[in-house]
C-alpha positions as CSV (number, residue, x, y, z in Angstrom):
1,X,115.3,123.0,95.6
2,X,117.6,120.3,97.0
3,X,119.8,121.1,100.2
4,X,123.0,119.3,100.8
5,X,124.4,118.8,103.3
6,X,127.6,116.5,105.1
7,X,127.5,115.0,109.4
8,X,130.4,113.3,111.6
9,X,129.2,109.9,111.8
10,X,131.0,107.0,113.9
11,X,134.1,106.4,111.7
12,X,133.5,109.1,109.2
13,X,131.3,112.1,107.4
14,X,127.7,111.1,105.8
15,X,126.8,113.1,102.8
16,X,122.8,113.5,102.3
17,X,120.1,115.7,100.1
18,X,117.2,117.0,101.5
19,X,114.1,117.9,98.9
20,X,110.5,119.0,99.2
21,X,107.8,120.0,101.4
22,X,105.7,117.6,104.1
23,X,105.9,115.0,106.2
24,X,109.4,113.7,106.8
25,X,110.3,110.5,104.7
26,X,114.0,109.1,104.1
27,X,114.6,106.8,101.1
28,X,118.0,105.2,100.7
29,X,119.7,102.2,99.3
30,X,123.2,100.0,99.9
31,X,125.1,100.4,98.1
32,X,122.9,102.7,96.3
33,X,123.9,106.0,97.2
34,X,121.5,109.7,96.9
35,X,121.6,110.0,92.7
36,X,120.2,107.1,92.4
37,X,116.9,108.0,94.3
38,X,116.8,111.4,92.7
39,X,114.1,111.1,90.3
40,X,111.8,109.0,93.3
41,X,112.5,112.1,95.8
42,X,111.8,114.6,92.5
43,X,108.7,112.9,92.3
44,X,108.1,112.7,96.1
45,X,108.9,116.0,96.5
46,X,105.4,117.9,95.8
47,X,103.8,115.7,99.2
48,X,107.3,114.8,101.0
49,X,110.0,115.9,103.1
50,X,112.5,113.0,100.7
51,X,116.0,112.7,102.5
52,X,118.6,110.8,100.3
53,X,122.0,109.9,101.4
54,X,125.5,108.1,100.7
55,X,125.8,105.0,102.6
56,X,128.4,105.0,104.9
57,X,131.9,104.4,102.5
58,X,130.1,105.2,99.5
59,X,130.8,108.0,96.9
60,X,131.0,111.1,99.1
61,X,130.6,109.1,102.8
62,X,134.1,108.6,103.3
63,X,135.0,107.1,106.2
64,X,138.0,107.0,108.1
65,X,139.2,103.5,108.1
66,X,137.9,102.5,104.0
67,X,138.6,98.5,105.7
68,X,135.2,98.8,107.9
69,X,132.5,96.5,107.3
70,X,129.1,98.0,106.5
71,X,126.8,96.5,108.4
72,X,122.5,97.1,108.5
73,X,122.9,98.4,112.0
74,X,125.5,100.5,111.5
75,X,123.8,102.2,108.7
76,X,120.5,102.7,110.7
77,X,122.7,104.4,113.1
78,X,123.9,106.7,110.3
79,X,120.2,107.5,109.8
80,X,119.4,108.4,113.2
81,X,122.2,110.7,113.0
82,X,120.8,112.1,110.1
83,X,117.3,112.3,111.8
84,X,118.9,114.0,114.9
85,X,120.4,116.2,112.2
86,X,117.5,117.5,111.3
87,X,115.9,118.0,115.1
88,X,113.2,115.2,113.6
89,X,111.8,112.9,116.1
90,X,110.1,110.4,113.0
91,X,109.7,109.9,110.4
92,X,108.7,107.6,107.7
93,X,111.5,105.1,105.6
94,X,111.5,103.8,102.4
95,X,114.7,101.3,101.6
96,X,115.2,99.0,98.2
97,X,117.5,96.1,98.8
98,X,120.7,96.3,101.1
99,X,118.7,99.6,101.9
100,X,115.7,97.5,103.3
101,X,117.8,95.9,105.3
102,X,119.0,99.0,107.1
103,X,115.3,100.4,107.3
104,X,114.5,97.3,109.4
105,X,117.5,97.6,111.8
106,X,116.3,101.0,112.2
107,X,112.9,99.9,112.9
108,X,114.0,97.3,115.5
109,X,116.6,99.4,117.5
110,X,114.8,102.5,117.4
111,X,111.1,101.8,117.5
112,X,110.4,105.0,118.4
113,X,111.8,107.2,115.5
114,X,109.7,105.4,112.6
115,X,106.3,105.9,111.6
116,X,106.4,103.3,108.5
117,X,108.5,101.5,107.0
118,X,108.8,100.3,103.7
119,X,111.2,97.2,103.0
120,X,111.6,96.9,99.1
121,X,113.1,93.3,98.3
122,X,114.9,93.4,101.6
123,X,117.8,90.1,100.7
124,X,116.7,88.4,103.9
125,X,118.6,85.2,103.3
126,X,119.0,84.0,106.8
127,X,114.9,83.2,106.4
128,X,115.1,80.8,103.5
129,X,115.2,77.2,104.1
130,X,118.4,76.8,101.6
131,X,120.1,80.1,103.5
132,X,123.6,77.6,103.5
133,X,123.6,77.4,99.9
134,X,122.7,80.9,99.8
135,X,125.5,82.2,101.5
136,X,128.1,80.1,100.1
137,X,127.2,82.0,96.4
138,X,127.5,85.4,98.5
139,X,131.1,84.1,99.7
140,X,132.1,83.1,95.7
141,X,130.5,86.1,94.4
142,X,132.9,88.0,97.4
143,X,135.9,85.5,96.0
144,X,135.2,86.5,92.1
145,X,135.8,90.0,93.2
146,X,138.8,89.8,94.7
147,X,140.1,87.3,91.8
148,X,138.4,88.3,88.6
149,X,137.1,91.7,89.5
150,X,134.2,94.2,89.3
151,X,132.7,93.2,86.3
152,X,133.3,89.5,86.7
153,X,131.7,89.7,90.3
154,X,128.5,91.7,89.0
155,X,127.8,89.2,86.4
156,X,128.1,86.1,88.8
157,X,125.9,88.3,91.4
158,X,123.4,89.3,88.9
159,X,123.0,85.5,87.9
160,X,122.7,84.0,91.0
161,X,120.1,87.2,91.8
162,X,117.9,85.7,89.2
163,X,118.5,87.9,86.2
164,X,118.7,86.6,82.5
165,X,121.9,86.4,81.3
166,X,122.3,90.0,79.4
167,X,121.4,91.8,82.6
168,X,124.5,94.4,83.0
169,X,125.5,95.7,86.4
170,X,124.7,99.6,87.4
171,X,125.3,101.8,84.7
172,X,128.8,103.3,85.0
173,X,129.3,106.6,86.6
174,X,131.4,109.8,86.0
175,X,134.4,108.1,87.4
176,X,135.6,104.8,87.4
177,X,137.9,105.0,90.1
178,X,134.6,106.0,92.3
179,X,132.9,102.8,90.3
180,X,135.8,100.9,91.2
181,X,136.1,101.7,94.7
182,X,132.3,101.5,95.7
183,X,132.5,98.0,93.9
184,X,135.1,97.1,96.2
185,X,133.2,98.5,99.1
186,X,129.8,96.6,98.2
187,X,131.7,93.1,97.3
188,X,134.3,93.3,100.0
189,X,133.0,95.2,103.0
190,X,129.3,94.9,102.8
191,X,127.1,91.8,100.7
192,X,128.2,89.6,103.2
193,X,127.4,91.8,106.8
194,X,123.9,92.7,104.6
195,X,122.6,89.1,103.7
196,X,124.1,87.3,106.5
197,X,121.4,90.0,108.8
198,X,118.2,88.2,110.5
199,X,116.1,91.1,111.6
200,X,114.8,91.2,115.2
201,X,111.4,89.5,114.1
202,X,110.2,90.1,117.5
203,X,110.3,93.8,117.3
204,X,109.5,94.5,114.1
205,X,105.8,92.4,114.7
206,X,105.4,94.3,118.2
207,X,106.6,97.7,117.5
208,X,104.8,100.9,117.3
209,X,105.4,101.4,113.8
210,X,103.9,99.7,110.2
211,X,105.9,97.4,108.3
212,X,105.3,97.0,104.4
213,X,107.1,94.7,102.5
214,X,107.4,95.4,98.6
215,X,108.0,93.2,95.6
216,X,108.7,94.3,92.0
217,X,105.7,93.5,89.6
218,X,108.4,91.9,87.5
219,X,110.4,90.4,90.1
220,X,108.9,87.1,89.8
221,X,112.3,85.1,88.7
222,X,114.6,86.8,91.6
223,X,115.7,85.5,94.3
224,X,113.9,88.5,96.5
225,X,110.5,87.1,95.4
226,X,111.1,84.7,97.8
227,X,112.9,86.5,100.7
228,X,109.8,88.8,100.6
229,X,107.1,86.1,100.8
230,X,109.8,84.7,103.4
231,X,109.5,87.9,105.9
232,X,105.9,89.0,105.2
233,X,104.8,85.4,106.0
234,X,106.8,85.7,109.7
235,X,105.6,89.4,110.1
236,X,102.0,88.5,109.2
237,X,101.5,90.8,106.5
238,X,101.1,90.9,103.2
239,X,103.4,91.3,99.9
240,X,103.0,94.8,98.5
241,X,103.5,94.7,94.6
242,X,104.8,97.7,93.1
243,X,106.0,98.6,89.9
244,X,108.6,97.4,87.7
245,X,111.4,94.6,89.3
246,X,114.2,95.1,91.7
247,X,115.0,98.8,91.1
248,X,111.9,100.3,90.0
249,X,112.0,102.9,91.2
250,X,114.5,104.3,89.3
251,X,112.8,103.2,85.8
252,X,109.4,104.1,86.6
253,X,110.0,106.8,89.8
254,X,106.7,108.6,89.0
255,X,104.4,105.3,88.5
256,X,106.7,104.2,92.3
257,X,106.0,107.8,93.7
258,X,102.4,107.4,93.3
259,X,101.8,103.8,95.0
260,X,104.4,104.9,97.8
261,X,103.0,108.0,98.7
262,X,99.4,106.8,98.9
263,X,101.0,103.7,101.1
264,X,102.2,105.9,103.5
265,X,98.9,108.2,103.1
266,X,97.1,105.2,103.9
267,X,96.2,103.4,107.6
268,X,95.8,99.8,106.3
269,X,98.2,99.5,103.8
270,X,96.0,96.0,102.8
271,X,93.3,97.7,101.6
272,X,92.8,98.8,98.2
273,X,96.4,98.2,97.4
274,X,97.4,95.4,95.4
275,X,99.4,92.3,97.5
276,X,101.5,89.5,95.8
């Protein structure tokens, strides 16, 4: 049975799904919103507590002013919001992509409300040696929006993300006037604030919390391969492979389910799993 349920938030109303029975974990994307973590949390749900949400501005978080930048740290305030909803002290996070990057805001402005956290592919660009070049293809992927539009800009964002040529964007929801405007909210108000994010290194080594970061099996060509090997190398800790490439977990959420569960069972996440 999945509950669902709506919050104030600073600058507008947060829409998120709770499903399942156990310890408390929250899985979330940007700008993947709750339906696409479905199937994960389904297959969660028989050890889990799963928590799913609508990033701020996305599908059914509207917020009041649609012009407000998303930014990581915004978003992990959302998700203490949602943890204070729920009278939970911890818990343990799992976030894929612009998602990872809120879980380690999270981590590093509130130490004490995580457990684990999982970053999968976090797009931590500031840590790459060519991050300049890196953001300028950010800024014309932004510009390709705004001239060319949605489809023009996921193609160019797609490429420069290390996908073959064929790769389509996300598949195409019930309405695409909701497509259309949580395209313009990723392109316009958010894959800049995201990638332009360094993490408080600092805190996230010394906290009182686990850090895992995880790679797609068949993530080898994108450009997160090497923002992962980027921030496990300054965290000290190893490369977590799991399956399938940048969003596994939606093509294989029961093969995904399994490794992350027992990561999150397990005190040394090093040992038996597999590491990049």
């Amino acid at each position: 049975m999945t509950s669902k349920n709506e919050i104030t938030v600073t600058g507008g109303r947060l829409y998120y799904e709770v499903r399942g029975d156990g310890p408390l974990l929250l899985a979330m994307g940007s700008p993947m919103g709750a339906d696409a973590f479905a199937p994960l949390a389904d297959a969660l749900a028989d050890r889990f507590t799963v928590v799913t949400h609508d990033p701020r501005g996305i599908s059914r978080s509207a917020l009041d002013d649609p012009r407000e930048d998303s930014t990581p740290r915004l978003r992990a305030e959302d998700v203490v919001a949602i943890l204070d909803d729920l009278g939970a002290e911890t818990a343990d996070v799992f976030g894929s992509s612009g998602g990872a990057m809120t879980t380690l805001a999270l981590a590093a402005h509130h130490p004490g409300r995580i457990r684990t956290v999982v970053a999968h592919e976090p797009p931590t660009l500031n840590l790459l040696p060519d991050a300049v070049d890196r953001h300028a293809e950010v800024d014309e992927i932004v510009k390709t929006f705004e001239t060319d539009g949605l489809e023009a800009a996921w193609r160019m964002f797609l490429s420069t993300s290390g996908y073959q040529e064929d790769e389509a964007g996300p598949p195409p929801g019930d309405s695409p006037e909701q497509d259309l405007e949580d395209g313009r909210r990723f392109f316009v108000h958010e894959l800049r604030e995201t990638t332009r994010y360094l993490p408080d290194l600092d805190a996230l080594r010394d906290g009182p919390f686990r850090v895992v970061v995880g790679l797609g099996a068949d993530s080898g060509g994108l450009l997160t391969r090497r923002t992962c090997a980027a921030l496990a190398d300054e965290l000290g800790v190893p490369v977590v492979e799991f399956p399938g490439d940048h969003g596994g977990f939606i093509w294989d959420p029961e093969g995904f389910a399994k490794l992350l569960g027992d990561i999150l069972m397990t005190e040394d996440v090093r040992i038996p799993l597999a590491r990049v």
